[in-house]
N, C-alpha and C positions, 0 to 999 in steps of 0.2 A: 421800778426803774427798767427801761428797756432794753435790754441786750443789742448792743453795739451789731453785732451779725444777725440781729433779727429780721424775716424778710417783709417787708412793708406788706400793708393790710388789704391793700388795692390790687396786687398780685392777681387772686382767683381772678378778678375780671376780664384779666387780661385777653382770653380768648374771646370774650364778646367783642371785643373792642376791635380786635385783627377777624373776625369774622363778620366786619362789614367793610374791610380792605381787601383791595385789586394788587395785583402785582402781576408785571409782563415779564418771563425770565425770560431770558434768547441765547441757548447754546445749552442744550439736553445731554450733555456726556457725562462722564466722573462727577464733575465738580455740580452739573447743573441739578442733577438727580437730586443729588446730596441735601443739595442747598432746598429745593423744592418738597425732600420730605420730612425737612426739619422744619420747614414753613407752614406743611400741611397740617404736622402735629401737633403746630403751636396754635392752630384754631386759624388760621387764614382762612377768608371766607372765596375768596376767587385769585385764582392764575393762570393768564395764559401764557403755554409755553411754546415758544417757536424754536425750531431747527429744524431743515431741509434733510440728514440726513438718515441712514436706518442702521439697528444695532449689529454691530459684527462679533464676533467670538475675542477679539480684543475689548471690547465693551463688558465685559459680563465680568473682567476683577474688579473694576472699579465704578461699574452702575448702580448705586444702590439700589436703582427699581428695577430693571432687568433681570430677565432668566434665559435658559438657555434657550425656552421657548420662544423667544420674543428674537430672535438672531433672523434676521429680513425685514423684520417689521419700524414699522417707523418706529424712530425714537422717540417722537410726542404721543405715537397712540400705545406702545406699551408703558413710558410714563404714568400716561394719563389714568391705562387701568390701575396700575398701582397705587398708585395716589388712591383713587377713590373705593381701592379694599383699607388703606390706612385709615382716610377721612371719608366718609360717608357723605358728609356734610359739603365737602368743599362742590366749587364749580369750578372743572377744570375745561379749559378752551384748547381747542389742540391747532397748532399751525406748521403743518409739514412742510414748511418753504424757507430759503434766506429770509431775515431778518427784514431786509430792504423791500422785498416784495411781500411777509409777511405779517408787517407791522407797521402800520399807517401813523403818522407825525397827530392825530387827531387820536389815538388809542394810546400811544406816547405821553400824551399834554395829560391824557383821563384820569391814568396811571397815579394810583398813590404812589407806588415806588418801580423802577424798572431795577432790573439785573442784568450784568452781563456776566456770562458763564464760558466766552469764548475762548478760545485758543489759538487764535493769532492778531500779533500787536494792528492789523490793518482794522480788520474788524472792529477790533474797542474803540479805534480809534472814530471810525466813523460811527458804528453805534450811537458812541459818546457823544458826538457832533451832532447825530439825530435828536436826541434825547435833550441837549440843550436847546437845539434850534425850537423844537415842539412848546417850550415852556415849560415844562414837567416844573412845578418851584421844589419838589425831591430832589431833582436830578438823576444821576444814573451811580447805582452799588454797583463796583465793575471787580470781580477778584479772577487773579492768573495764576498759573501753576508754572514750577520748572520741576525736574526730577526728583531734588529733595528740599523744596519750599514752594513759597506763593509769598501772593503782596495782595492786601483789599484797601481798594482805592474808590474813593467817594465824589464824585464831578459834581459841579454846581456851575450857573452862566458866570457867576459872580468870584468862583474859587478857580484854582486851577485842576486842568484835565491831562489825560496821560499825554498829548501831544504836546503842551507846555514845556515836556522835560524834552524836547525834540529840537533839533535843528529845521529851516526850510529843508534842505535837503533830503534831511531822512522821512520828512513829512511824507515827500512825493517818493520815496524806496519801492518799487513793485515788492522786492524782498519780503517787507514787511505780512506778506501774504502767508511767509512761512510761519508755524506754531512758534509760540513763547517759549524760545530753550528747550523743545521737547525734541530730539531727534525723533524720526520717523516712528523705529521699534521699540521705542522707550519711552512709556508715561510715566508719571509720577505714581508712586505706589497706592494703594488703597487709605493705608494710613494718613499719607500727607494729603489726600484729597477732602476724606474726612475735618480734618483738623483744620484746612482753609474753609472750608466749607461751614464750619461751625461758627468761626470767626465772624464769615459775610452773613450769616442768617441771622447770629444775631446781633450786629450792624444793621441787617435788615428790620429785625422788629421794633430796635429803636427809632430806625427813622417813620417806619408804619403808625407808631404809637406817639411820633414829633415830642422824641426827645434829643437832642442836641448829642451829633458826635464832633468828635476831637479833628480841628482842621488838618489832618494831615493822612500818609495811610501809612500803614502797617505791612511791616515786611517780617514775614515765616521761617526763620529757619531752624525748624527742630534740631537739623542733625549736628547745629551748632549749640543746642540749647541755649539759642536766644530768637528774642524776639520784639521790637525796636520800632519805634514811631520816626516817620522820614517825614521831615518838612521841605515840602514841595511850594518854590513862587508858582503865580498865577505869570505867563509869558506876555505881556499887554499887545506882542506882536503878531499872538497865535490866533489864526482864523478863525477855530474851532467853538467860537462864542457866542456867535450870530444868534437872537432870539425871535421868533416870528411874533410881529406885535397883536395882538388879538384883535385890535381896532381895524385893520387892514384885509384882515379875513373873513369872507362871505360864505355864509353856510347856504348851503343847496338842499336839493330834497333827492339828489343823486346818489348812489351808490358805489362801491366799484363793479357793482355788477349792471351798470347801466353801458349804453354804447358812448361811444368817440362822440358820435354825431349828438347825441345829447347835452354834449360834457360842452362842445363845441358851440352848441344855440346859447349860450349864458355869455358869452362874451362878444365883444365889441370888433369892427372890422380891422382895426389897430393895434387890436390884441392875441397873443397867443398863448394857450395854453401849453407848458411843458411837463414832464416827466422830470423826478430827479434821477429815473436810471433811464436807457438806452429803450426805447420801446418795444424792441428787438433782441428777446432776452438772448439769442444766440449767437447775436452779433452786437459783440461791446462797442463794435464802432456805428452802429443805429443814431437815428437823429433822436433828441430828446421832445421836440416839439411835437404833439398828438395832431398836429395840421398833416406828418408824414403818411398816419397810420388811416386803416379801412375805418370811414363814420360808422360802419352796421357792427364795427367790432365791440367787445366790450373792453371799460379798461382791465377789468379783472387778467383775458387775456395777452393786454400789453404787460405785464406783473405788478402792476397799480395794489397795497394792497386796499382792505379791509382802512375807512375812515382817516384816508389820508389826506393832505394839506398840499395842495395843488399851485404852484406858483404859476403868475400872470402876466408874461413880459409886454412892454407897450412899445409899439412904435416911436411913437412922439416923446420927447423929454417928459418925465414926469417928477415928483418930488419921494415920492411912496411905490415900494411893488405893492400890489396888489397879489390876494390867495382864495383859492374855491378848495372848501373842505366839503367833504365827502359825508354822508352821515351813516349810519350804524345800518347792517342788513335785518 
């Protein structure tokens, strides 16, 4: 007879099975470290991790890849050594840039599973809005930190997302720019970084491995000892759903390391190509249309990233947008 707590037989496999899975994390702090060398242990076979920015001396109580050594350096490239003295094995991709410019809607859709590891509600929120628009049928593992908890929360096109639980108003809040409950001086301690992080990694391998989690997310809070399933509707009014239909998108033999002027010769005289951010990374008020920007440029330079999903506005009435996706460098 088999013991009730016995652990199923199929277990050892397990890490073959997660080392032929992708996972994109995007936000390398506490929580992202964490989550990625729990990921790298469990046999993941590839991850790319994106954040723009580099380790400070406030990073190093709660990094778990960081040393002292690593204080200037990006966050992805001292990660990334780390990771690969843990795992030998793994392929790790490094992307030192925002999210938006460093992760293309076409590396998004690829993705067995993304992550958000960010730290303020505006981020997840678009993130989350990428990650659904892209198609990902995963969706987006998003978990947040406050000083003494977290919450890990699971998006689908089909489920509801963190913008769901939002007003129109608080949708457009510039506010929302600030971190989740964290005052400036004050992160969440080591401990409760761990303890979310363990949670979303493995939420993360179940979904890697398409086993079914529980429609709702999970709210942290040790210093209460508890810890509680919140059921969240899906808002039928919130934007944040929008799926790009595959049938509508034309693949190229472009890059983003190709110029404007090329991007430009694929389309029609009625047509324009746009950008989803400002072409003008240092002026948020930039036109989004690449009709604005230099043809000899590249889009790499406009902050286009890596295998993104290019929408096609038309002149004329039409029934369908239209998308030019970008292909792998």
């Amino acid at each position: 007879m088999t013991h009730p707590l016995a652990l199923p037989v199929h277990l050892p496999v397990l890490p073959r099975k997660l080392a032929e899975r992708t996972a994109v994390l995007v936000g390398v702090g506490g929580l992202g470290t964490e989550v990625a060398r729990l990921l790298a242990q469990a046999g993941l076979g590839r991850i790319v991790l994106c954040d723009p920015d580099t380790v400070e001396e406030s990073n190093l109580s709660r990094g778990a890849l960081f040393g002292r050594d690593d204080v200037g350096r990006f966050k992805v490239t001292a990660a990334a050594a780390a990771l690969r003295r843990i795992a030998p094995a793994i392929d790790v991709v490094e992307r030192a840039d925002d999210f938006r410019h460093g992760v293309g809607l076409g590396e998004l859709r690829a993705a067995d599973l993304v992550l958000s590891c960010l730290d303020s509600v505006a981020d997840r929120v678009v993130l989350g809005s990428r990650c659904i628009l892209s198609g990902n049928p995963s969706g987006l593992l998003d978990a947040g930190l406050h000083p003494w908890g977290g919450e890990v929360r699971h998006y689908t096109a089909d489920g509801p997302c963190h913008a769901c639980g939002c007003s129109p108003v608080d949708r457009s809040m510039p506010t929302w720019r600030t971190a989740c409950g964290l005052p400036e001086q004050l992160g969440a301690p080591a401990a409760i970084v761990t303890l979310v992080a363990a949670w979303q990694a493995l939420w993360a391998e179940r979904l890697l491995l398409g086993e079914p989690l529980p429609a709702t997310f999970v709210k942290i809070e040790p210093a209460n000892g508890l810890c509680r399933m919140v059921e969240q509707p899906r808002d039928l009014r919130c934007p944040c759903h929008r799926v790009i239909d595959d049938g509508h998108v034309t693949r190229t033999d472009l890059t983003n390391r190709s110029t404007v002027g090329a991007l430009q010769g694929l389309v029609m005289g009625g047509e324009r190509v746009q950008s989803w951010n400002p072409i003008d990374r240092s002026d948020p008020l930039s036109p989004l249309s690449l009709r604005a920007a230099d043809s000899g440029m590249t889009l790499e330079d406009l902050g286009i990233p890596p295998l993104e999903i290019l929408p096609v506005l038309r002149v004329l009435p039409v029934r369908q947008a239209r998308y030019l996706a970008l292909r792998e460098i």
